[in-house]
C-alpha positions as CSV (number, residue, x, y, z in Angstrom):
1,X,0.0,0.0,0.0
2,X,1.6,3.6,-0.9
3,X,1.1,6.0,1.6
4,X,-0.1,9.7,0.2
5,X,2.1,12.9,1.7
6,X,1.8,16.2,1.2
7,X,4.6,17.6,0.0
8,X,5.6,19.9,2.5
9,X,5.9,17.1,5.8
10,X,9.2,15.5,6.7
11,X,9.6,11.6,6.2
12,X,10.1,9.4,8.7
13,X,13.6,9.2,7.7
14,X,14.2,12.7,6.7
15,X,13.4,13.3,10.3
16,X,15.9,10.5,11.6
17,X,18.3,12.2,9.5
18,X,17.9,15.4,11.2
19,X,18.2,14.0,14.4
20,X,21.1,11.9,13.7
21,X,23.0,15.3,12.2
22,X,21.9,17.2,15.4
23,X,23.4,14.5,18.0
24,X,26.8,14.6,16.4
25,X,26.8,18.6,15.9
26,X,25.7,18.2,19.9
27,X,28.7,16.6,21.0
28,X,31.1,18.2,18.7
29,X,29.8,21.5,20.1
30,X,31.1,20.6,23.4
31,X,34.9,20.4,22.2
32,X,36.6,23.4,22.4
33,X,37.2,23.6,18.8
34,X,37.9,26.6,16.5
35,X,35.1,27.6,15.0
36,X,36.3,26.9,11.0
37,X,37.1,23.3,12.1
38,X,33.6,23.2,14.1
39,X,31.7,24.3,10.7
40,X,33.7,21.7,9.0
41,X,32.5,19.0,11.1
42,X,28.7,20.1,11.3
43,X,28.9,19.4,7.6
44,X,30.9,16.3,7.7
45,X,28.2,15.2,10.4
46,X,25.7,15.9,8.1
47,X,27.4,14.0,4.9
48,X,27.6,11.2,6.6
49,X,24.3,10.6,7.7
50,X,22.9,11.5,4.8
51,X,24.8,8.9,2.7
52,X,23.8,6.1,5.7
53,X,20.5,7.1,5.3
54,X,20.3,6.8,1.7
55,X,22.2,3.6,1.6
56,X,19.2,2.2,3.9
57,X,17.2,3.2,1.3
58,X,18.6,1.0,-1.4
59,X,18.6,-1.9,0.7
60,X,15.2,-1.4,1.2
61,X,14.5,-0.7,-2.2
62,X,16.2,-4.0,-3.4
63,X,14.5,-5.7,-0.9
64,X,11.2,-4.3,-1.9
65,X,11.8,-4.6,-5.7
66,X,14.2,-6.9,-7.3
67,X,13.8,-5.8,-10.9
68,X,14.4,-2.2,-9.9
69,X,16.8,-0.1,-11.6
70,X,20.0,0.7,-9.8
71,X,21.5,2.7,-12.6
72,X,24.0,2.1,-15.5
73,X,27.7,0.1,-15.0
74,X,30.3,2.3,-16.0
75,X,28.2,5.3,-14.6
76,X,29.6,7.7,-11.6
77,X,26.1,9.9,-10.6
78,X,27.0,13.3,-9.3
79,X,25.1,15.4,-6.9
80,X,26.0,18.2,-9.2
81,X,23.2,19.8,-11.3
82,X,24.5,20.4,-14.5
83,X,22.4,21.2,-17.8
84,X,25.0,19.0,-19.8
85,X,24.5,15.5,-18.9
86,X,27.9,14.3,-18.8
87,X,29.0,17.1,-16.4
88,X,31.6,18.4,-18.8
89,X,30.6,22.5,-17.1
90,X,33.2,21.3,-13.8
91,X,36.2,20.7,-13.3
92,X,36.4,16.4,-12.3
93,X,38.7,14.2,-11.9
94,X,39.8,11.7,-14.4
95,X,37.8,8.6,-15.1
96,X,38.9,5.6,-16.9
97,X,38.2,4.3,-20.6
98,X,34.7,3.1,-20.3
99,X,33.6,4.9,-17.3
100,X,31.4,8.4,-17.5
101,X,30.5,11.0,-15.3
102,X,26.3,11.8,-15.2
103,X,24.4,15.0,-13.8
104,X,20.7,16.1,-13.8
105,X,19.7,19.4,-14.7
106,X,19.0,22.2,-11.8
107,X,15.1,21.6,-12.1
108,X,15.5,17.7,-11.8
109,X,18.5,17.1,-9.9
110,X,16.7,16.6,-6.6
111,X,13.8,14.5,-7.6
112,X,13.0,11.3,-6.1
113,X,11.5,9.5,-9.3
114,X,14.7,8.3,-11.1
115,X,15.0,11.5,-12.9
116,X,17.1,12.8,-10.1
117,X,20.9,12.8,-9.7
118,X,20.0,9.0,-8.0
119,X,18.6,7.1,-11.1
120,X,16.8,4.8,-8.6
121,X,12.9,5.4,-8.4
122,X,12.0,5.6,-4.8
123,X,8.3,6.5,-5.2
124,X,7.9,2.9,-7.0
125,X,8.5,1.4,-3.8
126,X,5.1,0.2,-1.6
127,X,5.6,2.2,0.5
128,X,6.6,5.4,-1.2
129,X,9.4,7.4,-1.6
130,X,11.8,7.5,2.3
131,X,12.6,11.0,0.4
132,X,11.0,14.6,-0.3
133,X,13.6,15.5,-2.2
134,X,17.3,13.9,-2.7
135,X,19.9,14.9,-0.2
136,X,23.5,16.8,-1.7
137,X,25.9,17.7,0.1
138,X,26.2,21.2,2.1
139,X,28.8,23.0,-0.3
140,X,27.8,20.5,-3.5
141,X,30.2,21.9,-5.4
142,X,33.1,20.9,-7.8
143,X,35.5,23.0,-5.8
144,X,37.9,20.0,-4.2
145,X,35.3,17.6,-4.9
146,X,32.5,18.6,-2.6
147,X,29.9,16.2,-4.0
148,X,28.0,13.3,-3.1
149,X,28.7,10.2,-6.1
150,X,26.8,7.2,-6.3
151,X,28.0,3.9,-9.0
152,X,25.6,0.8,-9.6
153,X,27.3,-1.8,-7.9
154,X,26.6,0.3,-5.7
155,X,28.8,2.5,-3.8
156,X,28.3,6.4,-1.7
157,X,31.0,8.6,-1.6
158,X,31.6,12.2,-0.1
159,X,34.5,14.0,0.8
160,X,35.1,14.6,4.4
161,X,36.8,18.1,5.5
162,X,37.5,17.9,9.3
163,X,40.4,16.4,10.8
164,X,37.8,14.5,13.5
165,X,35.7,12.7,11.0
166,X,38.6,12.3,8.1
167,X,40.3,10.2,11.0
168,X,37.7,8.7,12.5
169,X,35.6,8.0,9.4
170,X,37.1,8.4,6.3
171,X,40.4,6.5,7.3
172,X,37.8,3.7,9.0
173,X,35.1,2.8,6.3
174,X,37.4,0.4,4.5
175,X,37.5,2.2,0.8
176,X,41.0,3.6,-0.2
177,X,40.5,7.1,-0.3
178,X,41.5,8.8,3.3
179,X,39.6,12.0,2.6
180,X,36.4,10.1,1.7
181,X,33.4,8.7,3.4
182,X,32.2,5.2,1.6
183,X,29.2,3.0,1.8
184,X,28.2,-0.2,0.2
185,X,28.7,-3.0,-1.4
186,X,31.6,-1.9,-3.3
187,X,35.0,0.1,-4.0
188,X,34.2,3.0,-6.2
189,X,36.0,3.8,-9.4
190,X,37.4,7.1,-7.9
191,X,39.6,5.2,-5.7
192,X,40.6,2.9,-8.3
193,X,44.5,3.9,-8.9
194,X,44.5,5.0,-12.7
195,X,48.1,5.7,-12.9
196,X,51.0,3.4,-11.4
197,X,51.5,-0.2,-10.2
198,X,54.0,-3.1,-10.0
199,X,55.8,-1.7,-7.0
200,X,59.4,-3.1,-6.5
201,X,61.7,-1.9,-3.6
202,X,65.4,-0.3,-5.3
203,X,68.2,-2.7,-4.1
204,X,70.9,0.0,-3.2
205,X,74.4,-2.1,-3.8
206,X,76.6,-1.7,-0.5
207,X,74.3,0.8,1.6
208,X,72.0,-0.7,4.5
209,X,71.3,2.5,5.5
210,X,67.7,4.7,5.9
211,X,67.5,6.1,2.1
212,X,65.0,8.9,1.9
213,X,63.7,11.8,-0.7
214,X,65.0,9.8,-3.8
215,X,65.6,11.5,-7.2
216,X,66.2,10.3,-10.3
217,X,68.8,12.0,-12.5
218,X,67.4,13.3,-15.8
219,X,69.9,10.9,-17.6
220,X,68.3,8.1,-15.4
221,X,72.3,7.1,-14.8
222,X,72.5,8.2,-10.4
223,X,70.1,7.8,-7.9
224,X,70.2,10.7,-5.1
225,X,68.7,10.3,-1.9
226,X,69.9,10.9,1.7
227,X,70.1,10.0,5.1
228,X,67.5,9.8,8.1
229,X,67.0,13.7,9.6
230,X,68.2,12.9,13.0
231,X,69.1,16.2,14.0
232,X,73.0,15.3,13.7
233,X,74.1,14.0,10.7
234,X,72.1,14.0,7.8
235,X,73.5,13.3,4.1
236,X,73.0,13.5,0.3
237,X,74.4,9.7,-1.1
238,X,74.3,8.7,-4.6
239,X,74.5,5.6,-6.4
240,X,74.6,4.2,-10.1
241,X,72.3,2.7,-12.3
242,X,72.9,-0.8,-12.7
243,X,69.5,-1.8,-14.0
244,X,65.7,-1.0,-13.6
245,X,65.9,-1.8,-9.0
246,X,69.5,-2.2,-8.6
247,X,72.3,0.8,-7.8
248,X,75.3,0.7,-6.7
249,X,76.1,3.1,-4.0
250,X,78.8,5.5,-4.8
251,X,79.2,6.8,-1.1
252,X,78.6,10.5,-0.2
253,X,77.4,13.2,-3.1
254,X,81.0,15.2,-2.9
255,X,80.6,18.9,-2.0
256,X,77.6,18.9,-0.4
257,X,77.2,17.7,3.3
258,X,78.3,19.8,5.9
259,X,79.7,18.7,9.1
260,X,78.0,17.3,12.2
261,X,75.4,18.3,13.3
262,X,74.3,19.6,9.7
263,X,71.1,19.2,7.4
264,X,71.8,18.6,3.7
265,X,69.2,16.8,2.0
266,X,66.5,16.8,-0.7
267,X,68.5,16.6,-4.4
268,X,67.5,17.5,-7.7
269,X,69.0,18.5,-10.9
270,X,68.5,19.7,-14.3
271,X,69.6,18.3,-17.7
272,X,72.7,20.2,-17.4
273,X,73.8,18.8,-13.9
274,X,72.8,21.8,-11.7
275,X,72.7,20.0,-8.8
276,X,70.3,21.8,-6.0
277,X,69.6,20.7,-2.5
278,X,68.2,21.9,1.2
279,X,70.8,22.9,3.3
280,X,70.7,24.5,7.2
281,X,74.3,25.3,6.7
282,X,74.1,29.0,7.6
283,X,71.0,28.8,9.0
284,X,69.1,31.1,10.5
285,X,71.7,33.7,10.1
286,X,71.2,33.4,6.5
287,X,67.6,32.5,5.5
288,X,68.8,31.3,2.2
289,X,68.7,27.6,3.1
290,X,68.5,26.1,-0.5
291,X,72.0,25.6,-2.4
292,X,73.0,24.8,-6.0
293,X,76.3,23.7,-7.7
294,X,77.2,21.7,-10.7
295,X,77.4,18.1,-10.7
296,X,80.3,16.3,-12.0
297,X,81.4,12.6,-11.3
298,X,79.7,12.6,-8.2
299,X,81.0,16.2,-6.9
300,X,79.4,19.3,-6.5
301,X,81.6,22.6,-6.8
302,X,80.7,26.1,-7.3
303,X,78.0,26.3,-4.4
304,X,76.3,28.8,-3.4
305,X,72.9,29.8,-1.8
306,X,70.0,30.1,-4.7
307,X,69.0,33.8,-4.5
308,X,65.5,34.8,-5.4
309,X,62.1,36.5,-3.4
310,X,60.5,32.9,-2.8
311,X,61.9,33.0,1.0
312,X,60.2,33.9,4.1
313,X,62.9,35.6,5.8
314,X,61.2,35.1,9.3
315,X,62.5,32.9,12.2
316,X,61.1,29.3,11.9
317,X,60.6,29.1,8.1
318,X,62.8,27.4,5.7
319,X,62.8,26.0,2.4
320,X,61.8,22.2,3.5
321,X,61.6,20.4,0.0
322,X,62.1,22.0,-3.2
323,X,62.6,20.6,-7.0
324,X,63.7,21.9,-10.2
325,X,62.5,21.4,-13.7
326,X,64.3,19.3,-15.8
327,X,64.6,22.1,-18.2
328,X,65.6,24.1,-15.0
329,X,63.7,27.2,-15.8
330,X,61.1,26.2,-12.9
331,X,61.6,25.3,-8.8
332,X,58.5,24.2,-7.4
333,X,59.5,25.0,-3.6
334,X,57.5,24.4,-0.1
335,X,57.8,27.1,2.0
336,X,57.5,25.4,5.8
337,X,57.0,26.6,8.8
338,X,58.7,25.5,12.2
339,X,58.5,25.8,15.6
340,X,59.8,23.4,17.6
341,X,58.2,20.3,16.7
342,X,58.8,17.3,13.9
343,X,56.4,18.8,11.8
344,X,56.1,22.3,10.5
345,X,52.9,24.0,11.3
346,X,52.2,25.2,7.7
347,X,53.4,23.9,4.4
348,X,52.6,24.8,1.2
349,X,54.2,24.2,-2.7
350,X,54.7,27.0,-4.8
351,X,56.5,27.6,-8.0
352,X,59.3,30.8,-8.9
353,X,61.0,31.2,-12.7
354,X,63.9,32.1,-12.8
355,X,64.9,35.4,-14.1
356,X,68.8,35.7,-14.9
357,X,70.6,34.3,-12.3
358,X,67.7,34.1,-9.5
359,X,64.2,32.5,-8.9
360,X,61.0,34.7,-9.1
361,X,57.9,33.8,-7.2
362,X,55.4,33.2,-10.0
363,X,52.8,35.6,-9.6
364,X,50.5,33.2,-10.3
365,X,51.3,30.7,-7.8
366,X,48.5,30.6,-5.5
367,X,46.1,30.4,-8.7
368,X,48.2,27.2,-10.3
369,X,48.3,25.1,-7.2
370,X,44.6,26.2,-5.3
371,X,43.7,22.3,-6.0
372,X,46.7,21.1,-4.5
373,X,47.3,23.6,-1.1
374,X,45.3,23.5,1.6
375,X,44.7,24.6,4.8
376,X,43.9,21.8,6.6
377,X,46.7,19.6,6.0
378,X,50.7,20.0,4.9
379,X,51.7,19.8,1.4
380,X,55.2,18.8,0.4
381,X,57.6,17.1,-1.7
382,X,56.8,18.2,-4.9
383,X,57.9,16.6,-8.3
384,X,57.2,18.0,-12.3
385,X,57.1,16.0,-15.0
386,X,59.4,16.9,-18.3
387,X,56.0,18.7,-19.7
388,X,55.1,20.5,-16.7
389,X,51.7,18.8,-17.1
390,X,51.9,16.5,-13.7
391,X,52.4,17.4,-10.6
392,X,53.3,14.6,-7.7
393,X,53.5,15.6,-3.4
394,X,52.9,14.4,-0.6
395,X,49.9,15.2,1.7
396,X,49.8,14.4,5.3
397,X,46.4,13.8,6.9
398,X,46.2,12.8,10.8
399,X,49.5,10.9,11.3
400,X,49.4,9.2,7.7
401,X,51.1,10.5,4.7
402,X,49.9,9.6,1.7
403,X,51.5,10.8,-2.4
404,X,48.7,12.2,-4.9
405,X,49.1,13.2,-8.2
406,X,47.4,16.4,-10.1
407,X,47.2,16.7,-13.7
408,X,46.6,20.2,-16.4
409,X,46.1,20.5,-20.0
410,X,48.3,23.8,-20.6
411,X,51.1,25.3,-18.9
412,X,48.8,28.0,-17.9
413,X,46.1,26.8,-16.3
414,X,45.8,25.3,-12.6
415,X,46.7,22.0,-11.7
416,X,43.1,19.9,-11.2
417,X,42.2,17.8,-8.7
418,X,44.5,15.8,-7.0
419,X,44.2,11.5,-7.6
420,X,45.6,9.3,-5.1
421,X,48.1,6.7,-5.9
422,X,47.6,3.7,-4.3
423,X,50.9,3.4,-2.5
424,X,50.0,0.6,0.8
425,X,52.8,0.6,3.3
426,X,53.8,2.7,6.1
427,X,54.6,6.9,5.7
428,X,55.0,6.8,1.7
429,X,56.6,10.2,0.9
430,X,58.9,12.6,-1.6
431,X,58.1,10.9,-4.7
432,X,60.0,11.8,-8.1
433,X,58.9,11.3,-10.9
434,X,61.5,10.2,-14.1
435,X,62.1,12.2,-17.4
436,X,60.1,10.1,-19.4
437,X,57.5,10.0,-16.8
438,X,56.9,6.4,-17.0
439,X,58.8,5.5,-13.4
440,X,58.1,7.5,-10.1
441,X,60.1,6.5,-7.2
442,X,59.5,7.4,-3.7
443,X,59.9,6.1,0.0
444,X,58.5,4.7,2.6
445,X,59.3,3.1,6.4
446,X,59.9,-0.8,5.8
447,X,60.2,-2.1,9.3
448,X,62.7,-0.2,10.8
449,X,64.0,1.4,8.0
450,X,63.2,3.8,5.2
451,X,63.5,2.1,2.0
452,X,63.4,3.5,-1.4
453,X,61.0,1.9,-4.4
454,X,59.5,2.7,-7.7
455,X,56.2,1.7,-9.4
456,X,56.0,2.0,-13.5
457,X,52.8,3.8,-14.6
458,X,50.5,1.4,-16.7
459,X,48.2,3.0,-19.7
């Protein structure tokens, strides 16, 4: 038997909903909380109610109708209301071959009847629709993939904002994504890793030390990486290629390291072997903590600080990771900010050109990299590809590090979203990618060591 509403009275479950949103916002109120973070979880508390509420309802509508229709395979359903039907007005991430992205338009978007951004017909069930209208999420909106997505299969997916539920939720519901709340019966394509695999740990010949912050020379020929950061003695090593996972360690990069306690770390170099690295020498009587030199047969000579306006010449910050461009026209720097502990309190990646003899803050910056920055979390390690095109870091969230990727289609436009790779293991971090962008290398902490390994990107 249906059961007639009007249309203005709440559901049954649109009232549960409510009262399940305003129990968490209750408790989270009572933590003393800053008041951005508290917003953020009053809409995380909402998003995931919602989705549990509308996962009960496809159980119960499979229960109630086994013929209905969930939606089409190969189908990710957006929350978005768009008045092009495969969403092409925003900014999405990537899907792969086969797989399609579907919106409704603003008049529709919300309706219950399969003409909604769900394509399941709740008001065919017996007894009528659990909905008035469809729930989207608070923000629903494109901007770092605030939307709700549903696939036949089925899975519910939203982004979570809030350190509390990103930790306790997001990083707990089984799916691979750490900044996203999934439900169902399945993974969803969004988390499926599009871009690498076939991970295999580099065998460095003759070195059983920690190897961190791997990079790849443009040649392909060395391997730099350095030593733990202890506080005391940490070292920029280099080995030789001997074939796709084996090196043979060549000792200490020449030039470089400073002595005890000292910080030299975090190598790159162009084509032409300028050979740049982080360096707390001098520091903090000279801000200038990122050196350069040219590379020869495993020395460095003619060093000296990079100069350039993309310091912050104030007590605790320093340049923590930097790389530049194969071409060497471009560093894409992380300005971090210290004060005492580990971890800096705020880092971001930004991008200078250089001009003569010295780097110049792209005006620009803040524009190119608002997908990738943000101000909940720390952004680091950055990597380019030869093109300029891809974009690789690292992004720490709770006490988990984990390396994303972000793509653009000219050299003037913004990076896009960011895609997670799916790295497994314990602290993955600095990965670097190789000139023909077909090997990225990285690290992470294998037992009691940080070991160094590559995956190959598949097509």
């Amino acid at each position: 038997m249906k059961i007639n509403k009007k249309k203005s009275a709440f559901t049954l479950l649109e009232l549960l909903i409510v009262i399940g949103v305003l129990a968490i916002i209750a408790t989270t109120v009572a933590l003393t909380l800053n008041p951005a973070e508290l917003l953020r979880q009053g809409n995380d508390s909402r998003r995931i109610v919602e989705l549990q509420s509308i996962n009960k309802a496809i159980q119960l509508a499979q229960t109630d109708d086994t013929s209905l229709f969930l939606g089409s395979s190969g189908v990710v359903y957006l929350s978005l209301p768009d008045t092009n039907p495969n969403c092409s007005n925003y900014s999405l991430p990537s899907l792969p071959t086969g797989y399609s992205y579907a919106c409704q338009t603003p008049s529709n978007f919300r309706r219950v009847d399969g003409t909604g951004w769900l394509p399941i017909n709740f008001t065919a069930l017996s007894m009528g629709s659990p909905f008035s209208a469809l729930p989207i999420d608070p923000e629903n909106d494109d901007n770092d993939n605030l939307y709700y997505t549903y696939e036949n299969g089925y899975v519910l997916t939203a982004k979570l904002l809030s350190n509390k539920y990103t930790q306790e939720v997001a990083q707990k519901d089984g799916g691979l994504d750490p900044w996203r709340f999934e439900i169902g019966n399945g993974v969803s394509i969004l988390d499926i890793p599009i871009k690498f695999a076939n991970e295999q740990e580099i065998n460095i010949i003759s070195y059983t030390d920690h190897a961190m912050e791997p990079s790849i020379s443009r040649d392909g020929q060395y391997l730099f990486w350095n030593s733990l950061n202890d506080g005391i003695d940490t070292s920029i090593f280099y080995a030789q290629r001997v074939d796709d996972t084996n090196f043979q360690s060549m000792g200490k990069v020449g030039g470089v390291n400073g002595t005890p306690p000292h910080l030299d770390a975090v190598a790159s170099m162009d084509i032409n072997n300028n050979f740049y690295w982080v360096s707390t020498r001098n520091y903090p009587t000279v801000f200038e903590n990122y050196q350069s030199g040219k590379f020869n047969n495993g020395v460095v000579t003619d060093i000296a600080p990079v100069n350039g306006d993309f310091y912050i010449r104030e007590p605790g910050w320093i340049i923590m990771d930097a790389e530049i461009s194969p071409d060497g026209e471009l560093l894409f720097l992380v300005n971090a900010k210290f004060m005492g502990g580990p971890l800096p309190m705020e880092s971001d990646i930004g991008v200078a050109n250089k001009v003569n003899n010295e780097f110049i803050k792209d005006q620009n910056s803040g524009t190119l990299l608002q997908n990738i920055n943000t101000t909940n979390y720390l952004e680091y390690a950055p990597s380019i590809s030869a093109n300029g095109m891809e974009i690789f870091f690292t992004r720490i969230i709770g006490n988990a590090s984990y390396i994303y990727v972000a793509s653009r289609n000219s050299l003037n436009e913004p990076f896009g979203n960011p895609e997670l790779l799916d790295i497994t293991g314990n602290l993955p971090e600095a990965p670097s990618i190789s000139l023909d962008g077909k090997t990225l290398y990285y690290h992470k902490k294998d037992g009691q060591y940080y070991k160094i390994y590559k995956m190959i990107r598949v097509p």
